[in-house]
N, C-alpha and C positions, 0 to 999 in steps of 0.2 A: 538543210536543217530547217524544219519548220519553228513559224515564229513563238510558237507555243514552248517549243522542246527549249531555243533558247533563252525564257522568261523562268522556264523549270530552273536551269542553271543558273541564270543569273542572282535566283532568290535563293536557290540551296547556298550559292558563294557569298551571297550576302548577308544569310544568317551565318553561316560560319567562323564570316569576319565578326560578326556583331557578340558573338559567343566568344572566340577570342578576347575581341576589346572588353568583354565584362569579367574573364578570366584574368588578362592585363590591368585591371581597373583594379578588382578584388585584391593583386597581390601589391600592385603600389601603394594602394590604401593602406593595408595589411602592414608592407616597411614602413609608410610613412608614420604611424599613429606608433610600432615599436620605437623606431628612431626616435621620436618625439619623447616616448616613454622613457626609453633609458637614457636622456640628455635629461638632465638636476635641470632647476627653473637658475641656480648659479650660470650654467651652462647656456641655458639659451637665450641670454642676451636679453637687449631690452624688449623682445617679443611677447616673450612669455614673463611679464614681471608678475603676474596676480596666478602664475601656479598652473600647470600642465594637467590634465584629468585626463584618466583612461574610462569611456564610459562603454559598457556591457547590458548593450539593449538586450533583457530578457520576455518580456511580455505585454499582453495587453488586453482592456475589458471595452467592450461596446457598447454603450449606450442607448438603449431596448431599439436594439437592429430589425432587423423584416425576421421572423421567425422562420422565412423560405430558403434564408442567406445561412452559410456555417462558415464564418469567420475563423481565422488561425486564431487562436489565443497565444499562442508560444514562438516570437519574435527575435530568433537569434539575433546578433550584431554586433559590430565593435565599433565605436566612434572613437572621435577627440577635440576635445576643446581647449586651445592657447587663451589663457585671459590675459590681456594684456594690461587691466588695471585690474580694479575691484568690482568694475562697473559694466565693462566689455569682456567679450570674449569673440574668437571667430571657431567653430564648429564645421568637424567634419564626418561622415562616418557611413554606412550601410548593414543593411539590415535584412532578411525574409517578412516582407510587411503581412497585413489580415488575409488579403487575397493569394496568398500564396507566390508574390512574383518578389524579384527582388528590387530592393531601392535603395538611393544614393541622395545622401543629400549634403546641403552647404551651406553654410550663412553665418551669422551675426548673433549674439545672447546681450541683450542687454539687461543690466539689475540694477538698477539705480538704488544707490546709498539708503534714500526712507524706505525702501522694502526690506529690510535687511533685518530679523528678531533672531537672537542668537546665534543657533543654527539655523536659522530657516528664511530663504530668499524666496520674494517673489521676484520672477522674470519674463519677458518674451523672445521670446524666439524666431528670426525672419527669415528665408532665404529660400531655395530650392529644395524640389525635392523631385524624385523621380518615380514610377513601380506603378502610376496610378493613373485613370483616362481622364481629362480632363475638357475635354472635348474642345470647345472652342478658346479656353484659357490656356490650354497646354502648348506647349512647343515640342519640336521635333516632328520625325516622319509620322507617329501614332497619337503624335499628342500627350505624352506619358510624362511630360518634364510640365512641374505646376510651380508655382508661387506657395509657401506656407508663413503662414503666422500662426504662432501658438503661442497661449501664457504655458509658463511652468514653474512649479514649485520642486524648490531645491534644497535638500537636508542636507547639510555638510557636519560633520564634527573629526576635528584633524585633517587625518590624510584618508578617511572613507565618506561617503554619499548615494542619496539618492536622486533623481529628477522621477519627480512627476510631470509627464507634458500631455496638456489635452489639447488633444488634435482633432479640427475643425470638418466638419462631414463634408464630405465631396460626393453630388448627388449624380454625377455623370459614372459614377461608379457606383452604387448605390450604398457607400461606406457613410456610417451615421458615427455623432462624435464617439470617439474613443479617448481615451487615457492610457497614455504609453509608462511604461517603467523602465523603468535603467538604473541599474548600480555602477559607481564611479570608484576609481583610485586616482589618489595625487600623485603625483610625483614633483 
């Protein structure tokens, strides 16, 4: 067997795995945010004391992108975020991002108490995120796993919501700022 033929296999077995593990990824994610969903914030303990959200990333607008680029504007996704006061929360979820690939991300929401006008929070947002080149910032085999911070603006009234999140331009991709939307449920 020439050394070519086994580099051919190697890399077919290696995307296969890797389509798996996002297959495996999708469906964990998928029970974990239901699970989370149908536990009452009674139920899950001191974790989730400030309220359990189901959010439903649906879209997004670019901010006067290269005219040569055609960005997805229609962002499927399911997240969720545990807040565990009024002030934190930890955030998880995945989505079909602008370029068409998919992404996963994780992290931290913070809203501090003076940002807070009726319904409407300001927040930031920190942690990972994946689907995107980031070139010498990124990790992993491709470089595809970045660092995010974003502000975002959060309309709560009851047990519905929306997040505004604007999301910082990553020029190794040539993605210019966007603003992301997501509709939320409490539970």
């Amino acid at each position: 067997m020439h050394l070519r033929q086994i580099s051919r296999r190697m890399t077919t077995q290696i995307g296969q795995h890797t389509g798996q593990f996002k297959t495996h990824f999708c469906r964990v994610l998928f029970a974990f945010a239901a699970s989370v969903a149908g536990t009452s914030a009674a139920h899950a303990g001191n974790w989730c004391e400030g309220g359990v959200w189901v959010d439903a990333m649906l879209g997004s607008y670019h901010i006067n992108p290269d005219p040569d680029k055609h960005f997805e504007q229609f962002n499927p996704g399911l997240g969720v975020e545990c807040w565990l006061n009024n002030q934190w929360a930890l955030t998880a979820g995945g989505f079909r991002n602008s370029l068409r690939r998919p992404s996963y991300y994780g992290g931290g929401v913070w809203s501090p108490d003076f940002l807070h006008w009726g319904i409407v929070r300001i927040a930031a947002m920190g942690g990972i995120i994946s689907g995107y080149n980031y070139g010498n910032w990124g990790l992993g085999r491709d470089h595809t796993i970045g660092p995010v911070l974003a502000p975002l603006i959060m309309v709560e009234y009851k047990r519905v919501g929306a997040n505004f999140i604007v999301i910082p331009p990553i020029p190794s991709d040539d993605l210019p700022f966007t603003i992301g939307f997501q509709v939320k449920v409490k539970f």
